[in-house]
N, C-alpha and C positions, 0 to 999 in steps of 0.2 A: 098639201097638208097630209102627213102620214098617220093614219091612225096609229092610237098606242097597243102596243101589240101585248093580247092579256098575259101577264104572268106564267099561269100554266101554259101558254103556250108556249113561253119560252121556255119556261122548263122543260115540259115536255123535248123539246129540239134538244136541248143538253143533256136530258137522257137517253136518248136514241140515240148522239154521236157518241154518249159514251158506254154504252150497252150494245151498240148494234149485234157486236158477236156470239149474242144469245138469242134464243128461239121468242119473239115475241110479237104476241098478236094483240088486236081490238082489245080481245077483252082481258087481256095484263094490265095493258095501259088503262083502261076503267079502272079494273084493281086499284094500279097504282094512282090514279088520280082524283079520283072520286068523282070520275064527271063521267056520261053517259057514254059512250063508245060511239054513237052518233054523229053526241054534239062535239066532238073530240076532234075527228074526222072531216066534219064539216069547217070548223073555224080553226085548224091547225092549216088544210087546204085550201081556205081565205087568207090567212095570214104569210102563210112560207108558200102555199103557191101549189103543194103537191100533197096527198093523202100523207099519213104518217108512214101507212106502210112502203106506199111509193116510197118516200125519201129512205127509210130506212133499206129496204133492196138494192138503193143508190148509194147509198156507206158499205152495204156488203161487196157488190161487184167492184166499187175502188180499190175497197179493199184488196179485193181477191186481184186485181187488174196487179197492184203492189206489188205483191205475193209471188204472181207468177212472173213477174219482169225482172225481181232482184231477190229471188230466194230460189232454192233446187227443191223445196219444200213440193210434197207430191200434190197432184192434184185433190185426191181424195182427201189428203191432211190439210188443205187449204178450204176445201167446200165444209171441214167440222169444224176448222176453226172461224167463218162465221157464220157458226150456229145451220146450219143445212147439213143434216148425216143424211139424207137423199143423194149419191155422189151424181145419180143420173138427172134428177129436178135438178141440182146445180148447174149441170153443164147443159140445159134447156135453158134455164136463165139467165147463164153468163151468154150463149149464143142469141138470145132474143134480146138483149141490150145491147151487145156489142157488134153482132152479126159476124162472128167467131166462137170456133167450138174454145175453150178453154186452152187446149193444146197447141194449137194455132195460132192463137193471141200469144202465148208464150215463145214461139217459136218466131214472130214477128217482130220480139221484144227489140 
């Protein structure tokens, strides 16, 4: 028997797959939802399984995985397009999820 999964929380999830490629944190999503950053936190990673921000660094690396497998788009223009102008925190991120530098996943492709 599946629990019913609360509204915001789905919404929430369909703003983040259709936002990811902008910079946002906890407390946007408060902003945006009017619900504590907490309890946001808590019962989005009851429901979907992972914090929002987890999921959401998991639509950016896709992303960026897309990107450099079937675009010539440079790295650095891939890491601002979503949302991370850190070029060097990007490619700590994309190597700690993928255990490939950036460059190398492409080169894999």
């Amino acid at each position: 028997n599946l629990e019913e999964i609360p509204l915001y929380v789905t919404n929430l999830k369909i703003y983040l797959d259709n936002h990811f490629q902008e910079k946002i944190t906890l407390d946007r999503l408060e902003d945006r939802f009017h619900i504590n950053k907490y309890q946001l936190n808590k019962e989005f990673s009851r429901y979907i399984g992972i914090p929002p921000i987890e999921y959401l660094i998991t639509l950016k690396i896709s992303y960026a995985k897309d990107l450099l497998r079937y675009s010539d788009a440079t790295i650095q223009s891939i890491s601002a397009s979503i949302g991370v102008d850190n070029f060097a925190y990007f490619s700590r991120l994309f190597k700690s999820r993928t255990g490939m530098s950036p460059s190398f996943y492409r080169k894999q492709g």
